[in-house]
N, C-alpha and C positions, 0 to 999 in steps of 0.2 A: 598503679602510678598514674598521677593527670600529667594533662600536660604541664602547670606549674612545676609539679615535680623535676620534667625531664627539664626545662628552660633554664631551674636553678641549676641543675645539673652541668648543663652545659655550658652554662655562665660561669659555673666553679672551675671546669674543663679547662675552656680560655684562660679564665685566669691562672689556674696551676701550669700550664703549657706556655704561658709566658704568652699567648697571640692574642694582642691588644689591638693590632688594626682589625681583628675580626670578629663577627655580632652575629647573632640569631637573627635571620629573618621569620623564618614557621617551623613546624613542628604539626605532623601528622600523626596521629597513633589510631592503627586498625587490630582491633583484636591483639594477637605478638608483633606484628610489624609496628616498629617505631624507625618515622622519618626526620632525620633532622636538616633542613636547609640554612646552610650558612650564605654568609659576603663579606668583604674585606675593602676599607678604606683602598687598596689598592687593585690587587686579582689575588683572587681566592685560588689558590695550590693545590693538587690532588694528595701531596704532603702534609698539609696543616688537615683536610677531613681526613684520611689516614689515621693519624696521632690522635684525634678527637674521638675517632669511632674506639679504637683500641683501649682507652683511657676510659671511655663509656664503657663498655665493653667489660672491662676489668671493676668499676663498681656494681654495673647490674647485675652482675654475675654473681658477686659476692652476696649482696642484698636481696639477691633471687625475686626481685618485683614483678618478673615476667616469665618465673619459672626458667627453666633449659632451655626451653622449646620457643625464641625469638627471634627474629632479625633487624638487623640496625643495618638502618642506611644513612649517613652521611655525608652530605654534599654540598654543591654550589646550588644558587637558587635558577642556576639556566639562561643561560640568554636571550628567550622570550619571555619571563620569566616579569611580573609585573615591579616598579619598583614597590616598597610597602614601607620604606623608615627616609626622611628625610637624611640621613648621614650617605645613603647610597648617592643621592643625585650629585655633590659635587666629582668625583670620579668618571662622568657620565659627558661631563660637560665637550663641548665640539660636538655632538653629537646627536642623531635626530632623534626627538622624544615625539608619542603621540600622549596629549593628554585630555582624560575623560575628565569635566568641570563640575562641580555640584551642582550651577546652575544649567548644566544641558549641553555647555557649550564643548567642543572639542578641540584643540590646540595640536596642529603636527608643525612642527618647527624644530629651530637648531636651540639647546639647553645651552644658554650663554653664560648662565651666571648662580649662585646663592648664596645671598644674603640672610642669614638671622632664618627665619620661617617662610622667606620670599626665592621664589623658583622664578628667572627670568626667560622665556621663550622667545626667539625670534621669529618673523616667517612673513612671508611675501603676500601679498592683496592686492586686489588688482582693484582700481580707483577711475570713476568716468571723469575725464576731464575732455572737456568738448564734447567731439564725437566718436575720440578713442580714448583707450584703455591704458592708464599707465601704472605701473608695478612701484608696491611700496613697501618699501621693508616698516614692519612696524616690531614695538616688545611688549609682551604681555607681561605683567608681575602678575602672580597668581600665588595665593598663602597657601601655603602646603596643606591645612586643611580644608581645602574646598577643593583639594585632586581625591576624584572619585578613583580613579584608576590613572594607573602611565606605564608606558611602555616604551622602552630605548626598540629604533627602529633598525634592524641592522642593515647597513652598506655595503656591497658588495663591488662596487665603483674600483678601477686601478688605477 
């Protein structure tokens, strides 16, 4: 089975389970180990990959694509975990993102905002006026295709 196979699979999964806020991010397959990383418009549940793994589980088995001899893993994509679809970042928002630019550049700021394919970052610069330094908040629009990579930065702040 390719990966195609397992994607449609668990696209069919979702849909028969009824869990619409929640999408495929990857899908790793080594030898019998097949990975699948889910996320959810809201928080991905150790209930809904549960339900998903068993449901997989209950076709591969039937259809014997990976023989007896398999393991499935089911889960969340992790919270170091890079974003990789646009539908993740509005759930994300208040929150600090680092992001790698197609053209070199790097963004760690607060995720304020998305519009349509526009990701708006916020974040502080310091600016010479005179002889000192004054702090400037500015926002970056960056189109979701020119993030080479991003990553939610976790807070640990009380």
């Amino acid at each position: 089975m390719l990966n195609s196979d397992i994607e449609k699979l668990v696209e069919k999964g979702l849909a028969e389970l009824d869990f619409a806020d929640t999408f495929l991010i990857d899908i790793k397959i080594k030898s019998n180990k097949i990975e699948v990383f889910l996320d959810s418009d809201e928080a991905i549940s150790f209930h809904t990959c549960k339900r998903l793994s068993r449901w997989m589980e209950a076709v591969l088995d039937e259809n014997k694509a990976f023989g007896e001899n398999y393991t499935l893993e089911v889960s969340s994509a992790g919270v170091g975990s890079p974003l990789k679809l646009l539908r993740q970042y509005p759930k994300n928002i208040g929150r600090i993102i680092d992001i790698r630019h197609s053209d070199g550049k790097n963004v760690k700021g607060v995720l304020k905002k998305v519009e349509g394919n526009l990701v708006f970052v916020e974040y502080e610069i310091k600016v010479k006026e005179g002889k000192k330094n004054k702090k400037v908040i500015v926002t970056d629009e960056i189109k979701f295709e020119d993030i080479i990579e991003s990553k939610i930065k976790i807070s640990f702040n009380l």
